[in-house]
C-alpha positions as CSV (number, residue, x, y, z in Angstrom):
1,X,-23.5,-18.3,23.5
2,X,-23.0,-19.9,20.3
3,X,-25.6,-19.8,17.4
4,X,-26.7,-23.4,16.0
5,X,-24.8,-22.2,12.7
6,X,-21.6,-21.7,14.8
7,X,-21.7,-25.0,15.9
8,X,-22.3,-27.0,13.4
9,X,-19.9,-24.8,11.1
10,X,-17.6,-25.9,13.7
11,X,-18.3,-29.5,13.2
12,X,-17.9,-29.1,9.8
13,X,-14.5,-28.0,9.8
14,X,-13.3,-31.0,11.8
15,X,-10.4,-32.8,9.6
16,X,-12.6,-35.5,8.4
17,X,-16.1,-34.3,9.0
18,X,-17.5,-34.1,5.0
19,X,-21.4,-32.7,6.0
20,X,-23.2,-31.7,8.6
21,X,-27.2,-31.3,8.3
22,X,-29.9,-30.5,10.6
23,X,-33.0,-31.7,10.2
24,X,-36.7,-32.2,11.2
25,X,-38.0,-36.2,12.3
26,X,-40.4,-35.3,9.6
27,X,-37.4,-36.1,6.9
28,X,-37.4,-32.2,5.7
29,X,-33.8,-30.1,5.3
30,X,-33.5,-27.3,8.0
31,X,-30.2,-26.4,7.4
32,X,-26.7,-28.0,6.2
33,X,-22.7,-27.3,5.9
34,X,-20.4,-29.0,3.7
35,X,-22.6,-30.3,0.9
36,X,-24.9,-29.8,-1.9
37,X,-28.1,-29.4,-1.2
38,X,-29.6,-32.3,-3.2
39,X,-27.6,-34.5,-1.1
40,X,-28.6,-32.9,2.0
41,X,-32.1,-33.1,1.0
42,X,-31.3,-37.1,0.4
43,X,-30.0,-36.9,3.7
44,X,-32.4,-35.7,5.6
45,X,-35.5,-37.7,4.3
46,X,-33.2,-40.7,5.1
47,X,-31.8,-40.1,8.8
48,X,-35.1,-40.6,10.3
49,X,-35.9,-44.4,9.4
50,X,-32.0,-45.2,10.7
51,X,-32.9,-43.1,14.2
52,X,-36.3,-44.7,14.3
53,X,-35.3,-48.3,13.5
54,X,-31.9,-47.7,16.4
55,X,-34.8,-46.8,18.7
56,X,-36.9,-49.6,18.1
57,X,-33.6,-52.1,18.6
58,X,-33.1,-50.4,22.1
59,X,-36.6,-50.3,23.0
60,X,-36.9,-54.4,22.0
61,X,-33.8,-54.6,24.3
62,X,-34.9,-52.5,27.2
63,X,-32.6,-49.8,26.7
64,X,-35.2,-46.7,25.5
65,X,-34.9,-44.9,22.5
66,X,-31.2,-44.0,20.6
67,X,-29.7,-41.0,21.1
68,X,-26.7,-41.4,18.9
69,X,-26.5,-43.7,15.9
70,X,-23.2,-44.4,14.6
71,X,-23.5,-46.4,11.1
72,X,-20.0,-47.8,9.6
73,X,-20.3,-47.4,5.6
74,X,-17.7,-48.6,2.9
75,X,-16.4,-45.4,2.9
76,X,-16.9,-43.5,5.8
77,X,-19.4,-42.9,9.0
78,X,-22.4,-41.6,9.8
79,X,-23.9,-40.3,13.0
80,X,-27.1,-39.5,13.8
81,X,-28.2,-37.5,16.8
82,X,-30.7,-36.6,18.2
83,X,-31.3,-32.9,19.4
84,X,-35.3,-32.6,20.4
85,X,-38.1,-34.9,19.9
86,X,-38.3,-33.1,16.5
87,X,-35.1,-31.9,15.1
88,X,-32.1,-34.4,14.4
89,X,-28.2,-33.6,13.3
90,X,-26.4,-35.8,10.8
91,X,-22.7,-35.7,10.4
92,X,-21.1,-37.5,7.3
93,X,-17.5,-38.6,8.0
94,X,-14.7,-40.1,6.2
95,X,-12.8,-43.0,7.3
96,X,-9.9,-41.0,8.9
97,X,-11.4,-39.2,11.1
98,X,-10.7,-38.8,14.7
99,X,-13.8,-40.9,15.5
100,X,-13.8,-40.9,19.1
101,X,-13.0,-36.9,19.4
102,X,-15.9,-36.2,16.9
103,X,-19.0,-38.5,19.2
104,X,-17.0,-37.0,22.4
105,X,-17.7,-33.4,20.8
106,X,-21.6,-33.9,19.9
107,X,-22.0,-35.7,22.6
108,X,-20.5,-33.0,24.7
109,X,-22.3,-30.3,22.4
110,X,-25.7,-31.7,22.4
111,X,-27.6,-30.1,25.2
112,X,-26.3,-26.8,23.7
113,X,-26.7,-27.6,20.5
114,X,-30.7,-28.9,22.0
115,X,-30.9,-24.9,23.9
116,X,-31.0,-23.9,20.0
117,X,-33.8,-25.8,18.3
């Protein structure tokens, strides 16, 4: 089986994919691929308001708490996912990338990538 640094190493090296980083709901840097680590810190404390806020839109509309969060930036994508109560994965992306192949891989990937943390 796969370590979590496997996977999201493999993430990483999608054409596209620009940073991967795993963090805590509490905002704090576990680990990250593909970028400095003052912008993964950044990253991280900011991940969990998006998740939080997507999850209070689906709970006003009935539909539970987000999973996945897919924001569409000026230059690029990010996705949010949600691994444990605890521990979330953000993937920075740029405008080229196969976008439906990358949320059909974490989506695919998360219960593994869920086993790990």
């Amino acid at each position: 089986m796969p370590t979590l640094r496997e996977l999201t190493e493999a993430i990483q090296q999608r054409s596209g994919v620009k940073a991967v980083v795993i963090l805590g709901s509490d905002g704090l840097l576990i680990n990250t691929c593909g970028t400095a680590q003052s912008s993964a810190e950044a990253l991280a404390a900011r991940a969990p308001a998006v998740a939080t806020s997507a999850s209070q839109l689906g709970g006003s509309a009935g539909d539970g708490d987000a999973t996945l969060v897919l924001v569409e930036f000026e230059r690029g994508y990010g996705i949010v996912l949600r691994l444990s109560d605890h521990v979330m994965l953000f993937v920075s992306a740029t405008p080229d990338v196969a976008l439906a192949d990358l949320l059909f891989d974490l989506r695919r990937h998360r219960a593994a990538m869920s086993a790990l943390v």
